[in-house]
BAVEXLUM-458980 format. One record per residue (C-alpha): z negated, y negated, x. Coordinates in steps of 0.2 Angstrom, whole numbers, padded with zeros to 4 digits, always signed. Example, Ala and Ser with C-alpha at 12.3 -4.5 7.8 and 13.67 -1.06 7.14 Angstrom:
<sites>
-0039+0022+0062 -0036+0005+0068 
</sites>
This chain:
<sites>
-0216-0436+0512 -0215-0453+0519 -0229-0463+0523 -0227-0474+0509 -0226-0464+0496 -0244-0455+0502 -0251-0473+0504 -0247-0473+0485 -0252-0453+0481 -0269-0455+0490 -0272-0473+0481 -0268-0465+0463 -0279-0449+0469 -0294-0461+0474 -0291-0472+0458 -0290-0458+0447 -0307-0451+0455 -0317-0469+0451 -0311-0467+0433 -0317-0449+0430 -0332-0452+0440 -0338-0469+0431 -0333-0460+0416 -0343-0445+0421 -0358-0455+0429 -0358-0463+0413 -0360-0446+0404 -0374-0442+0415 -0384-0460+0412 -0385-0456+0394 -0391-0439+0396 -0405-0443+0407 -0411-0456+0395 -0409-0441+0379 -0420-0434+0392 -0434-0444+0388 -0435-0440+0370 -0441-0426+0361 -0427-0410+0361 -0414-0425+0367 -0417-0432+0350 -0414-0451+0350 -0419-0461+0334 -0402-0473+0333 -0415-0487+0323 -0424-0484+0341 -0425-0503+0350 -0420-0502+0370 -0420-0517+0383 -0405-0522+0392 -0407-0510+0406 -0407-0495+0394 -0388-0490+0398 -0388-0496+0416 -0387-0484+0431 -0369-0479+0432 -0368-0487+0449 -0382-0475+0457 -0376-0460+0451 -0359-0466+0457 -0366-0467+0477 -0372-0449+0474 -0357-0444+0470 -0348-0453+0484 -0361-0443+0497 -0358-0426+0490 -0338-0432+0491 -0341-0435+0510 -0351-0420+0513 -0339-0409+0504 -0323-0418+0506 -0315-0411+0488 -0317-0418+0471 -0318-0402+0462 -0336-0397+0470 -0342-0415+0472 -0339-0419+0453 -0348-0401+0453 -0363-0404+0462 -0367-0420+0456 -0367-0416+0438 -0379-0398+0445 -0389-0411+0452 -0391-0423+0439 -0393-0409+0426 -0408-0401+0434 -0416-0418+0434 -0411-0421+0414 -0418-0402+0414 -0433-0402+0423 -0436-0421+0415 -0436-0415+0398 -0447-0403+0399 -0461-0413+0408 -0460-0426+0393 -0461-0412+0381 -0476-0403+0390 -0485-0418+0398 -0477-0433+0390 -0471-0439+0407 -0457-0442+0414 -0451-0438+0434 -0457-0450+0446 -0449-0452+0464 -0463-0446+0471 -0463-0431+0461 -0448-0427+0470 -0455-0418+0482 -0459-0405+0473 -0444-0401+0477 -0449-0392+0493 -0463-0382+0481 -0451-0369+0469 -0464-0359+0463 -0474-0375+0457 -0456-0381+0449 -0454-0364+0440 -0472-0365+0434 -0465-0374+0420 -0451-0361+0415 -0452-0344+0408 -0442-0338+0422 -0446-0324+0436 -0442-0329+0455 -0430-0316+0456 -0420-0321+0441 -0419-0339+0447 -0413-0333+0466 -0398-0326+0458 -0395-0338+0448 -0395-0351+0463 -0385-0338+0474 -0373-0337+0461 -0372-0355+0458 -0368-0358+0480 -0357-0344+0478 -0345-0351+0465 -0347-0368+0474 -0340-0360+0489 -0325-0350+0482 -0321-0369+0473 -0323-0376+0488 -0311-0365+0498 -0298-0364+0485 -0298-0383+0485 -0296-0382+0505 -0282-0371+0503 -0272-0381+0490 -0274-0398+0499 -0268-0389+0516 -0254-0383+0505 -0249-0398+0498 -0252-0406+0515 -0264-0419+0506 -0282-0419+0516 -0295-0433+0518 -0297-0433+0537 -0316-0435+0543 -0314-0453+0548 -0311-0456+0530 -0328-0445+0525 -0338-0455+0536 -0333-0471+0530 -0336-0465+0511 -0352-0460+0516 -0357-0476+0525 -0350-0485+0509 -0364-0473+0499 -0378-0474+0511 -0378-0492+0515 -0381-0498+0497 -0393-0483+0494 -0405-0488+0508 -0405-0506+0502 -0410-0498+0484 -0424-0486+0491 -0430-0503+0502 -0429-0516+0491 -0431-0506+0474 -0435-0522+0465 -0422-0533+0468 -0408-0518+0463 -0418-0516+0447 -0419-0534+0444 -0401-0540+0448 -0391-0523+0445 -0400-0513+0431 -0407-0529+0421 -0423-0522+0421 -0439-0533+0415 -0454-0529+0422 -0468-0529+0409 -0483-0536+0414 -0495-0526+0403 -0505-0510+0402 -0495-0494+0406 -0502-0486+0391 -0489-0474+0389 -0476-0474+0401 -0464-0460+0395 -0463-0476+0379 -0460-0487+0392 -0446-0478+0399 -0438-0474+0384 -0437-0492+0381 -0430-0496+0398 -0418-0480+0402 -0422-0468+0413 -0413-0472+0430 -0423-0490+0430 -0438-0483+0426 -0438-0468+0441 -0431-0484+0453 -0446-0495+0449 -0458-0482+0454 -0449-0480+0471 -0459-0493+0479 -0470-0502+0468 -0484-0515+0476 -0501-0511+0469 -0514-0515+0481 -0511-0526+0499 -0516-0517+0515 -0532-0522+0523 -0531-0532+0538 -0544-0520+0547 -0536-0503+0538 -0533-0491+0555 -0538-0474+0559 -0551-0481+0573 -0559-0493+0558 -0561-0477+0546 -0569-0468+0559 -0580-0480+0561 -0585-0482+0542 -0586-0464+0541 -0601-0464+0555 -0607-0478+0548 -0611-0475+0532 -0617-0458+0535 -0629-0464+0543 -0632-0475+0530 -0633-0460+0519 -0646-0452+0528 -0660-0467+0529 -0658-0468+0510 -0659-0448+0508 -0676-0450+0517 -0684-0457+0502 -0674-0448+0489 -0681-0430+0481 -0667-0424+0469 -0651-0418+0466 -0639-0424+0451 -0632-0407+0450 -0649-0402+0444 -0647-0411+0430 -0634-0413+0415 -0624-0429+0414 -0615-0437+0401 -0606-0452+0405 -0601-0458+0385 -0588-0472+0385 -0590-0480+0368 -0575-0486+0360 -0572-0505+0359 -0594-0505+0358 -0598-0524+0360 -0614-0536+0355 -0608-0548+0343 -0625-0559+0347 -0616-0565+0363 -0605-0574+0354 -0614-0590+0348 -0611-0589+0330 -0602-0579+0326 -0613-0570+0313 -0628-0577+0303 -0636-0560+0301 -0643-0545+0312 -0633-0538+0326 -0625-0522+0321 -0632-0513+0336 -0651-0514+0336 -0653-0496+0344 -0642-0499+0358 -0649-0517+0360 -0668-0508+0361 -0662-0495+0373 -0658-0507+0384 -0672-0518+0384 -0685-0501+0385 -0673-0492+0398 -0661-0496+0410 -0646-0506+0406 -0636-0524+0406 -0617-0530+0403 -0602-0525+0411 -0591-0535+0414 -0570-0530+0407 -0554-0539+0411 -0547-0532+0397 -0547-0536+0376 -0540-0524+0365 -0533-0512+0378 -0538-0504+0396 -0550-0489+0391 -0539-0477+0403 -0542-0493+0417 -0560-0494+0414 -0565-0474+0413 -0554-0471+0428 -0564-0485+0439 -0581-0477+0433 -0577-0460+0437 -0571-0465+0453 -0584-0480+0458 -0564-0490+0463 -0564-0510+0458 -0549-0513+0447 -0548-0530+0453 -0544-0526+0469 -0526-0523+0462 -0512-0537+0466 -0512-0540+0447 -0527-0529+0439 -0520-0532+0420 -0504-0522+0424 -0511-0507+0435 -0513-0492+0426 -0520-0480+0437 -0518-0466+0428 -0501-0467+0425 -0495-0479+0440 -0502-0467+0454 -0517-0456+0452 -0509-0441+0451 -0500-0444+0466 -0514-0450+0475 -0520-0439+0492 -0538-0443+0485 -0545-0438+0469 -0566-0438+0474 -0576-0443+0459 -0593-0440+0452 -0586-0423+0447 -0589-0420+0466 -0609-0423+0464 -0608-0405+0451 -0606-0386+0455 -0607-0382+0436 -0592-0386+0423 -0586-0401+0420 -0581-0406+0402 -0569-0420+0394 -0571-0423+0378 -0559-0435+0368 -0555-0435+0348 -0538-0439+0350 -0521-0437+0357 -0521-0428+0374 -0503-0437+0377 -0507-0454+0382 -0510-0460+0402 -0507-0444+0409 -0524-0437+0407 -0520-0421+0405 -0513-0422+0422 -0526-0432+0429 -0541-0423+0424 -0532-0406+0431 -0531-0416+0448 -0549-0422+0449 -0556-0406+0444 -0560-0406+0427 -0564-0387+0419 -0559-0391+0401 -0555-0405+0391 -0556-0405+0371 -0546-0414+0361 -0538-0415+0344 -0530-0396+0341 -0536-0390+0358 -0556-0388+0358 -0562-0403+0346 -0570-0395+0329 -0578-0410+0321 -0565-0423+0312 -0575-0430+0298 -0571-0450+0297 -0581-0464+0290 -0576-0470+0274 -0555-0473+0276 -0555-0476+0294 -0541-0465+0305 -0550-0462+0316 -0565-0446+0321 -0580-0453+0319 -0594-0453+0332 -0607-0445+0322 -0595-0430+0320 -0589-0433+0339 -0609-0429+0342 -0608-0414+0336 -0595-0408+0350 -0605-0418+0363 -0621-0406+0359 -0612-0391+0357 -0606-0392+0374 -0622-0398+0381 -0631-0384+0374 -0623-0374+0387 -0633-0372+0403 -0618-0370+0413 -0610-0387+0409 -0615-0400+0421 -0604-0417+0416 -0597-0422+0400 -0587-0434+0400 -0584-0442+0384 -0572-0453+0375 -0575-0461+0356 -0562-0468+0347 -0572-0471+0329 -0570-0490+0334 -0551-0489+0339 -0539-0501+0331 -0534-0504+0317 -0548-0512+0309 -0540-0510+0289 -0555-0492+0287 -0568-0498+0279 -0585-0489+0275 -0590-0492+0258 -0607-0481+0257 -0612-0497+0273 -0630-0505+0270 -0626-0518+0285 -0614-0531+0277 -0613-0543+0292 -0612-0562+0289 -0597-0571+0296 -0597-0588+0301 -0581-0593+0294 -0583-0609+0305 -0582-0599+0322 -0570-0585+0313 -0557-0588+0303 -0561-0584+0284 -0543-0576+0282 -0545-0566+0296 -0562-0561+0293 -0559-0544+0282 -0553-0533+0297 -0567-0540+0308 -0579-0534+0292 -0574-0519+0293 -0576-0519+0313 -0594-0524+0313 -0598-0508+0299 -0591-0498+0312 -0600-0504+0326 -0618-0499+0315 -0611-0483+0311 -0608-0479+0331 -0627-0488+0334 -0634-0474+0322 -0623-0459+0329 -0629-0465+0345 -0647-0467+0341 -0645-0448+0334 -0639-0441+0350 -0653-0451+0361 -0665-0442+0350 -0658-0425+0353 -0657-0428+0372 -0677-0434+0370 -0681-0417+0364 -0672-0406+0377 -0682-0398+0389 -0667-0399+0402 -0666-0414+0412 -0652-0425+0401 -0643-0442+0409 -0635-0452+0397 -0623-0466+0404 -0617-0477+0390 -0603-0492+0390 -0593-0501+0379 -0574-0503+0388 -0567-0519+0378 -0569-0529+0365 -0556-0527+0349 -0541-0533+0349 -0548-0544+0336 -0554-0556+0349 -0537-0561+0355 -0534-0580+0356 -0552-0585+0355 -0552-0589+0376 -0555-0606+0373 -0568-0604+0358 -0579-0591+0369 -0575-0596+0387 -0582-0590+0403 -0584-0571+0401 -0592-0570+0385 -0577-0561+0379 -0580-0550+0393 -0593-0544+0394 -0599-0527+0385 -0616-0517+0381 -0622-0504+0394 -0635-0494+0396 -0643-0476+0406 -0657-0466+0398 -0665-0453+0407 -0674-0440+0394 -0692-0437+0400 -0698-0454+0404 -0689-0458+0419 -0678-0472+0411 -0694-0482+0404 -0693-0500+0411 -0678-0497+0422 -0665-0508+0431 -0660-0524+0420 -0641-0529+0428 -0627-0542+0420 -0607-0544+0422 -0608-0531+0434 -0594-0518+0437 -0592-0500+0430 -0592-0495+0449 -0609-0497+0450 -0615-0485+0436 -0615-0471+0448 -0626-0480+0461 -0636-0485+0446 -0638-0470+0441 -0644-0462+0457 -0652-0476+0462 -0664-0475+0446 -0666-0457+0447 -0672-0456+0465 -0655-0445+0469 -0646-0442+0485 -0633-0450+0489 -0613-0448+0496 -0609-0457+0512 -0600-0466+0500 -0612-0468+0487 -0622-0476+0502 -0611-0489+0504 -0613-0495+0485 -0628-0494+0484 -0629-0507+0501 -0619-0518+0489 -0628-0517+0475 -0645-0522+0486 -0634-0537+0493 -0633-0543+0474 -0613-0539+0473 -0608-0537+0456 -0591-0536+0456 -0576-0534+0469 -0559-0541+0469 -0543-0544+0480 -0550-0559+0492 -0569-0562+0480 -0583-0555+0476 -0595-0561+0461 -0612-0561+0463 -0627-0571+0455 -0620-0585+0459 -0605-0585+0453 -0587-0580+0460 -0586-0581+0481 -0571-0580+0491 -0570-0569+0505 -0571-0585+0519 -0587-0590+0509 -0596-0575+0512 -0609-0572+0525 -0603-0559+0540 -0615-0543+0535 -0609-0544+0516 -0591-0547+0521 -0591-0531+0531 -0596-0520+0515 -0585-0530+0506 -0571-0527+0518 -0574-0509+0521 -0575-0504+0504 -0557-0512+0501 -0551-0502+0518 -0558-0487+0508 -0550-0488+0492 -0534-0493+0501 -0536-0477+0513 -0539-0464+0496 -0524-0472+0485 -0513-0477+0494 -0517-0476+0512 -0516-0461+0524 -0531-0450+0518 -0544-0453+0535 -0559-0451+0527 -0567-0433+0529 -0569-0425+0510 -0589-0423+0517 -0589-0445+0513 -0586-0443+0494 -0595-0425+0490 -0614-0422+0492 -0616-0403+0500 -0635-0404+0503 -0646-0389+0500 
</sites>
C-alpha cells in the first residue's frame, strides 16, 4: 500500500472514530443526566439551563486516554462507555437512596469496594466474577484487535499514542486546575449565587458533567495567613491550658444531663419591627422566658431560607460568615460530608443522640450528614415521626404535635441530645387557623394591606408555636432529670423580602433565643443580643457551670472579650462591626486562631488532635 493511500486510510479511520465517538460521548451525556432523575425518568415539561446538554468534549478526552493506553478502538469505545456506565449506575442509585448525586470527591471511594457495594444487593464473590469476566473479554477484544491490525498491516505506532495522550492530558489538567473557567467558557454553566438547598435539583437543572466539575475545586473559605502545622500545635497547647483554668471552677458534666437543642422554624418577635402591629406580640411565652432566664437575639444572614446553614453552625460552634460568600455556602451539601472533621456538641454525650424533624429526610444531605457526625437515629416523616396533626389548613406538622415526639424521646433515660427541627411555621403562609383567639393588628402603613393575609395567617402561627412551646417548658419543669432546653428562631419568613430599606440595620435579622435549665438554674441568666448561633454552646456551659473542650475554651475567651460574631476579615462586637486591623493584638489572636481552626477541620489538613473537640473527663 503506498504511502499515500494510508495517509488517506489512517485519516478516514481517525475521522470515522471522532464521528462515532462524539456521537457516542453524546449518548453518554444524556444518560448521566437521566441519571439524576428518578428511574432515569425525565419530565420533558422539565426546565434545564444552557449547560444541561454540555459535556461531550470531557467525555471525549477520556476516551482519547483509554485510546492511548490501549491503542485499538474496539476496547477503548468499550472501556469508556464501562466507565461512564458505572458512574450513570452508581449515580442513579445514590439520588434514589440519598438524593444526591456523585461528587469528585466521592471518587475516591473508588479505592473502598466493599463501601461501593454497600449500596447493592450483591455478594463480593459474585461482583469479582463479574469484573474478571469483564477484563477477560476486554482482553480477548483487545488481542483479536491486535491481530487484525498486524494482519491488515494498519498499527498506530507508540509515537502516535503518546501524542493522543498528550492531546488528552494537557486539556484535562487545565480542567481539574481551573475547573471554573472550563465550566464557564465550555459548559455554559451559571453559577447560582443562592442556598444549595437541594443540590441533586440543582443538578438536574444544570446537567450532570457541569455540576460533578464545579465541585472539583470550589473556593469556600481563604487559607489563613498563620494556618501551619507548628501554629496548630500551638493553639492546641494553648487552649488546653486554657481548658483547664476554666475546668478549675467548673463542677459538672453536660453528659449528665439531657439536651434539647430546638430550632424553631422561622420563630421571630414581630415587636422589633417598629410598627408593624398595633396589637400584642404573638409570642408572649417566649418573650418572658427570656426576660426570667437566659436568653437575647441571634443574629441570621439569611430571610426565608438557610435553616440547614444555621443548625449546622450551632451544632458545630463554626461562623458562617467566615465563608468567601456566606449566602451561597451550604455546608451540608457543599462539603460536610467530605470534611476530615465532623466534632460537634454530640461529642460532649456517651448516651444516644436523637434528630428529630417532621419532614422530608431528602433535603441538604442530612441523612448523610447526621450518619457522619454521629447521630443514633433520626425521626422523620415515614421513618420514626408518629404525630402529624396540623393547625387548621396548614401543610405542615404542627409543633404542638411535634412535642409529643420530642417527650417521647426524652422520656428515655438513655437519650442524651435531641436535636430538633419544627416546620409548623415553613412557607407557604396560605394555612390559616380558624379556631385562633389572637387576631394580630396590621399596620397596613408599615405592611402592605394586599399583602397583609398571608402575613395573618403567619403571625396565628407564630402564637400557636409560643403555646406548644410553653407546654413543653412546663413538662421539662416537672422532670425530675436535669433537662436543658436551647431554643432559636433560624430566619425570618420569606414574607420579609424587600422590606431592607423599610427595617434597615439588622432588624430583619435578628431572631428570638433563649436556654432554660429545669430546676432553677436558668433563673436570671445571661441577657446577650445579635450574637451568633456559635455561641449557644459556650452559653450553655458557661451558664450551667460545665466543663469545657479545649475548643470550647477558646469560645468561651471570646465571648468574655465581648465578640459576638466572626467573619472573613471582622468581627462584631458592642460596638459595632471591626475590621481585623482595628482590632487590639490579644483579641486578634483568638479571632485569628479560631479562623486557622475552622480552616484546619473543613478544609485544612486535619492537625488538631480529636482530645480538642471532645470532653473525656471522669
Amino acid at each position: 500500500m503506498s504511502k499515500w493511500k494510508k495517509e488517506i486510510i489512517l485519516g478516514s479511520y481517525f475521522l470515522l472514530i471522532c464521528v462515532v465517538m462524539g456521537l457516542n460521548s453524546t449518548v453518554i451525556v444524556e444518560w448521566l443526566n437521566k441519571s439524576l432523575f428518578i428511574d432515569f425518568s425525565m419530565d420533558t415539561n422539565f426546565r434545564v439551563n444552557d449547560s444541561f446538554y454540555n459535556g461531550v468534549s470531557f467525555v471525549f478526552l477520556i476516551f482519547l486516554i483509554m485510546y492511548a493506553i490501549f491503542g485499538t478502538f474496539i476496547v477503548s469505545i468499550l472501556m469508556t462507555n464501562l466507565l461512564f456506565g458505572a458512574l450513570v449506575f452508581a449515580n442513579q442509585i445514590k439520588v434514589k437512596e440519598r438524593n444526591e448525586f456523585i461528587t469528585f470527591k466521592e471518587l475516591q471511594t473508588i479505592g473502598s469496594p466493599k463501601e461501593l457495594l454497600s449500596f447493592i444487593d450483591v455478594p463480593i464473590g459474585i461482583a469479582l466474577l463479574i469484573v474478571i469476566s469483564v477484563i477477560s473479554l476486554l482482553a480477548i477484544l483487545h488481542f483479536i484487535s491486535k491481530g487484525i491490525s498486524k494482519k491488515m498491516n494498519f498499527k498506530i505506532g507508540i509515537r502516535t499514542r503518546v501524542g493522543i495522550l498528550l492531546i488528552a492530558l494537557i486539556p484535562l489538567f487545565i480542567i481539574f486546575t481551573e475547573p471554573g473557567i472550563y465550566n464557564k467558557y465550555m459548559l455554559k454553566y451559571e453559577e447560582v449565587h443562592v442556598h444549595n438547598w437541594n443540590p441533586v435539583l440543582r443538578a438536574q437543572q444544570n446537567g450532570f458533567i457541569p455540576s460533578f466539575i464545579q465541585t472539583v475545586k470550589p473556593d469556600y473559605m481563604n487559607k489563613p495567613a498563620h494556618y501551619h502545622k507548628k501554629n496548630m500545635h500551638r493553639i492546641n497547647d494553648k487552649y488546653t491550658k486554657i481548658a483547664g483554668k476554666i475546668n478549675k471552677n467548673r463542677d459538672n458534666l453536660l453528659k449528665d444531663s439531657q439536651t434539647i437543642f430546638y430550632l424553631s422554624e422561622t420563630l421571630i418577635d414581630p415587636i422589633g419591627l417598629p410598627g408593624l402591629i398595633k396589637n400584642e406580640t404573638p409570642t408572649p411565652n417566649i418573650s418572658k422566658m427570656i426576660e426570667d432566664h437566659i436568653g437575647g437575639k441571634m443574629y441570621s444572614q439569611y430571610i426565608g431560607g438557610g435553616t440547614a446553614n444555621i443548625e449546622w453552625s450551632v451544632l458545630t460552634s463554626f461562623s458562617l460568615e467566615v465563608f468567601n460568600e456566606p449566602l451561597s455556602v451550604t455546608p451540608y451539601s457543599d462539603f460536610y460530608v467530605q470534611s476530615k472533621n465532623h466534632h460537634t456538641i454530640l461529642d460532649f454525650y456517651q448516651k444516644d443522640k436523637v434528630a428529630i424533624h417532621p419532614y422530608t429526610a431528602h433535603l441538604y444531605k442530612r441523612r448523610s450528614v447526621y450518619k457522619a457526625i454521629g447521630f443514633d437515629d433520626f425521626l422523620f416523616l415515614d421513618n420514626g415521626i408518629r404525630h402529624t396533626e396540623k393547625l387548621g389548613t396548614h401543610k405542615r406538622v404542627s409543633d404542638e404535635a411535634l412535642n409529643k415526639d420530642i417527650l417521647r424521646v426524652a422520656s428515655n433515660d438513655e437519650t442524651g441530645l435531641i436535636h430538633v427541627l419544627s416546620m409548623q411555621n415553613h412557607s407557604p403562609y396560605t394555612g390559616e387557623i380558624p379556631d385562633m383567639d389572637y387576631r394580630p393588628e396590621i399596620n397596613f402603613q408599615v405592611y402592605p394591606e394586599k399583602e397583609s393575609k398571608g402575613l395573618v395567617n403567619y403571625l396565628q402561627g407564630l402564637r400557636a408555636s409560643d403555646e406548644a412551646i410553653d407546654q413543653l417548658v412546663k413538662e421539662f419543669a416537672s422532670s425530675d432529670k436535669e433537662i436543658n432546653l436551647v431554643l432559636y428562631g433560624d430566619h425570618f419568613p420569606s414574607l420579609f423580602r424587600g422590606f431592607e430599606d423599610q427595617f434597615p440595620n439588622d432588624q430583619l435579622h435578628e431572631t428570638p433565643w433563649f436556654i432554660y435549665m429545669n430546676h432553677g438554674r436558668s433563673d436570671g441568666g445571661l441577657k446577650l443580643d445579635g450574637i451568633s448561633p456559635i455561641f449557644f454552646t459556650t452559653v450553655l456551659l458557661r451558664e450551667g457551670n460545665y466543663y469545657v473542650t479545649p475548643f470550647q475554651g477558646l469560645m468561651d475567651e471570646l465571648l468574655n472579650q465581648g465578640v459576638k460574631r466572626i467573619g472573613n476579615n471582622f468581627v462584631v462586637t458592642d460596638q459595632g462591626k471591626v475590621k481585623d486591623e482595628d482590632l487590639e493584638d490579644d483579641i486578634f489572636e483568638l479571632v485569628d486562631d479560631y479562623r486557622s481552626i475552622v480552616y484546619d477541620a473543613l478544609f485544612g489538613a486535619n492537625w488538631l488532635p480529636d482530645r480538642f473537640f471532645t470532653f473525656d473527663k471522669e
